[in-house]
C-alpha positions in Angstrom: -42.1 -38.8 26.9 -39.8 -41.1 29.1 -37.0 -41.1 27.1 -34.1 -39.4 28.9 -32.7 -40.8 32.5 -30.7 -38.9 35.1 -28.6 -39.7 37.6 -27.8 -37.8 40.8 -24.6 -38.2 42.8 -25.1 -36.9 46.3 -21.8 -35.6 47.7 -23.0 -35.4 51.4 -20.3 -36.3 54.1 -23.7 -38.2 56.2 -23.1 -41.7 55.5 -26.4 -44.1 55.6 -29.9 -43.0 55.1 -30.3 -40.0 57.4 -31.7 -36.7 56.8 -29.8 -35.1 53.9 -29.8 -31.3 52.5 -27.9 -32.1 49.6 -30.0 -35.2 49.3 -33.2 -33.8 49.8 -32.6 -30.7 46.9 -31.1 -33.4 44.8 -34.5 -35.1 45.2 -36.3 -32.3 44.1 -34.4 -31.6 40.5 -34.9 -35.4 39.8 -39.0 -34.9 41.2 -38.5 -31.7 38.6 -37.0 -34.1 35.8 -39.3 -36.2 35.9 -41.9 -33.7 34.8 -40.1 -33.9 31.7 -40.5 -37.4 31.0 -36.7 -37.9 32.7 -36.8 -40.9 35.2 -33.6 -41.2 37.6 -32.1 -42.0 40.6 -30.0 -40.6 43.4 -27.0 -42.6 44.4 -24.9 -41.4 48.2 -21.4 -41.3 47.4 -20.6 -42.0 50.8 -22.5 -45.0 50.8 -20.4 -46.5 48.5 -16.3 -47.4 48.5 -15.2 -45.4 46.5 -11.8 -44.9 46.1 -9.2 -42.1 45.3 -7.9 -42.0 41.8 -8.1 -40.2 38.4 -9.3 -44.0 36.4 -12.1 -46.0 35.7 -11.2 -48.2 38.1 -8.5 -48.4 41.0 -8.8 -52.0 41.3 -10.8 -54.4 44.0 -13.3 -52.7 46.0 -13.7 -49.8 44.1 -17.7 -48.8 43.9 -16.9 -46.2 41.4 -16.6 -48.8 37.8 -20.8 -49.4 38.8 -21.8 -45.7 39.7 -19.8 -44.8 36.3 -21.8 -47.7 34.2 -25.1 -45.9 35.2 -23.4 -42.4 34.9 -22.8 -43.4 31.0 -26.7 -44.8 30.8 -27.6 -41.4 31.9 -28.2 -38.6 29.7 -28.3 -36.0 32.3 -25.6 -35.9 35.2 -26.2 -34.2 38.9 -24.2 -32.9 41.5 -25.7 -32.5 44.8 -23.5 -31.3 47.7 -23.4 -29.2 50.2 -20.8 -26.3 51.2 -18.1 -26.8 53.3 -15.7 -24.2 54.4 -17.0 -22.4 51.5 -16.7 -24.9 48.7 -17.6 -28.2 47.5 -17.6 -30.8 49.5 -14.7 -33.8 49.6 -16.4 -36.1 48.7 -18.2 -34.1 45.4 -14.2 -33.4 44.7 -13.3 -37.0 44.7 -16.1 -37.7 42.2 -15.4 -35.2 40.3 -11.7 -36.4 40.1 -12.8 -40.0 39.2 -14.7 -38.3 35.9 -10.9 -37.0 34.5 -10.8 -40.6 33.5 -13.4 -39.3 30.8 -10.8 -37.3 29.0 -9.2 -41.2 27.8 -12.5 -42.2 26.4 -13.2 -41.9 22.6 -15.8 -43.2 20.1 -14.8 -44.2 17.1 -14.7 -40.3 16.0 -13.0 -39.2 18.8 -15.8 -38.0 20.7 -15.6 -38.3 24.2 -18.0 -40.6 26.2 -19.7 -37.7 28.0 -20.4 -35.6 25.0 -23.9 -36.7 24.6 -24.3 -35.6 28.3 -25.7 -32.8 30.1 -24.7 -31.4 34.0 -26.5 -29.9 36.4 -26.0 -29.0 40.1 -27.7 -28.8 43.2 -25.5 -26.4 46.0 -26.6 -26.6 49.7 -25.2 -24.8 52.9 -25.4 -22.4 55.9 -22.6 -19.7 54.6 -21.0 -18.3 51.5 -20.1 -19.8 48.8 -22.7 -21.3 46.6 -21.8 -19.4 43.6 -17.8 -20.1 44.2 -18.9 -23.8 44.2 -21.3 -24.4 41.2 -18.2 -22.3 39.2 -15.6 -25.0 40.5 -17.8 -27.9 39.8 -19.2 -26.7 36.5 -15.6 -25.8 35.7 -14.8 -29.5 35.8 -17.9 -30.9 34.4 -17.1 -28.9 31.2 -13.2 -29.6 31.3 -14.1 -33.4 31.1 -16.6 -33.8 28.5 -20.3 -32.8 29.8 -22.7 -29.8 28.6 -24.3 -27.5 30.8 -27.8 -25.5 30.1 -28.4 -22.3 31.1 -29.0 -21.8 34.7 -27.2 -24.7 35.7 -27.1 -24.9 39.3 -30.0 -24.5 42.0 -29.3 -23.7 45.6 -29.9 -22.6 48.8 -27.7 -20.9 51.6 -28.7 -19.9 54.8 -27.7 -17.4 56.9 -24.1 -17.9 58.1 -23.0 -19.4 61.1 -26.8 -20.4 61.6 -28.5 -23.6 62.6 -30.7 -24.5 60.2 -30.2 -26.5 57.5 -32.5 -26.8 54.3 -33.2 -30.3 55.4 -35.3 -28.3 58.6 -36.9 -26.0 56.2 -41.0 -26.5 56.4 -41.4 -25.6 53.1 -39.1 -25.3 49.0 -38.3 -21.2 49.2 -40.1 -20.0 46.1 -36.5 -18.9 44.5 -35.0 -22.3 44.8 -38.2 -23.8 43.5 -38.4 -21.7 40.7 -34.7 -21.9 40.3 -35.1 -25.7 40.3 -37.7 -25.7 38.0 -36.1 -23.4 35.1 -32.9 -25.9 35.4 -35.0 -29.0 35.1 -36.7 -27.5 31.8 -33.6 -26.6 30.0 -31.1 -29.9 30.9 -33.8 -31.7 29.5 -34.2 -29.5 26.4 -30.6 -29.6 26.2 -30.3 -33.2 26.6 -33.3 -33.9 23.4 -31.0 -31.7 21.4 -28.2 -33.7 21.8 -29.6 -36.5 21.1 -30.9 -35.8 18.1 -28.0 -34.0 17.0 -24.4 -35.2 18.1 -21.6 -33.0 18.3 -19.4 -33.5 15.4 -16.6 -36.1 15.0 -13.3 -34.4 16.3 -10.8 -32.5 14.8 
């Protein structure tokens, strides 16, 4: 079945199409997706001009009105980014502060626009602080509207204060492969069950 679609907002600070951590894991989760019967696509927040702002859209030149057009085609969400002194990155912050528009946006049963939707996340970095991040982000994921399976969030840290990034890694580690797999399986269970059963109308 190709029913569902995702879509994957890479938080990475690299602007352009250079090697990416948080763009190569995010890769993987859609590669694991689409095993599923989930097609997507990987958008680089940096790439685009987004601006800062809690709306839909903070007027001309704004990128983020077309990135949230395909976020509400999509039935499953990502968040790929990597660590940075010990915590999302910027960028995944700003993002994440553009979806509190969400919270204004009701059906006509005052369900809000990202009910039908499911959240995942993809963590990347060379110290601490995977675990503190995917609780921030999932944290507001849930706060504005979206649903998260089990197991979540896939990562990989390295050791601290190292060199390598996963980007250099020859190979997946079998953890975050296996990791990546498990989340891929149950977003898109999740996201069948939602469709075929709505929440209920509010209050």
């Amino acid at each position: 079945m190709s029913d569902l679609k995702a879509l994957g907002l890479v938080c990475t600070l690299k602007r352009g199409g250079g090697p990416s951590s948080s763009a190569l894991l995010g890769q993987q989760v859609l590669d694991a997706l689409a095993e599923h019967g989930c097609k997507g696509e990987l958008i680089r927040v940096a790439d685009r001009q987004v601006a800062f702002g809690v709306s839909k859209d903070e007027g001309d030149g704004d990128d983020w009105p077309a990135i949230r057009e395909k976020m509400l085609e999509a039935d499953i969400l990502l968040i790929a980014t990597p660590i940075w002194m010990g915590q999302p990155s910027s960028v995944c912050k700003m993002a994440l502060e553009r979806l509190d528009a969400e919270l204004g946006e009701t059906d006509d049963e005052g369900r809000l626009s990202t009910y039908p939707k499911v959240a995942v996340m993809a963590i990347v970095g060379n110290e601490d602080g995977a675990h503190h991040s995917v609780a921030e982000i999932s944290q507001a994921l849930n706060d504005t509207g979206f649903t998260l399976p089990a197991n979540a969030a896939t990562y990989w840290v390295g050791e601290a204060m190292a060199s390598t990034d996963y980007n250099d890694l020859g190979s997946t580690p079998e953890k975050t492969a296996g990791t990546t797999k498990t989340l891929a399986t149950n977003a898109v269970h999740l996201a069948r069950l939602l469709k075929d059963a709505p929440y209920p109308a509010a209050g």
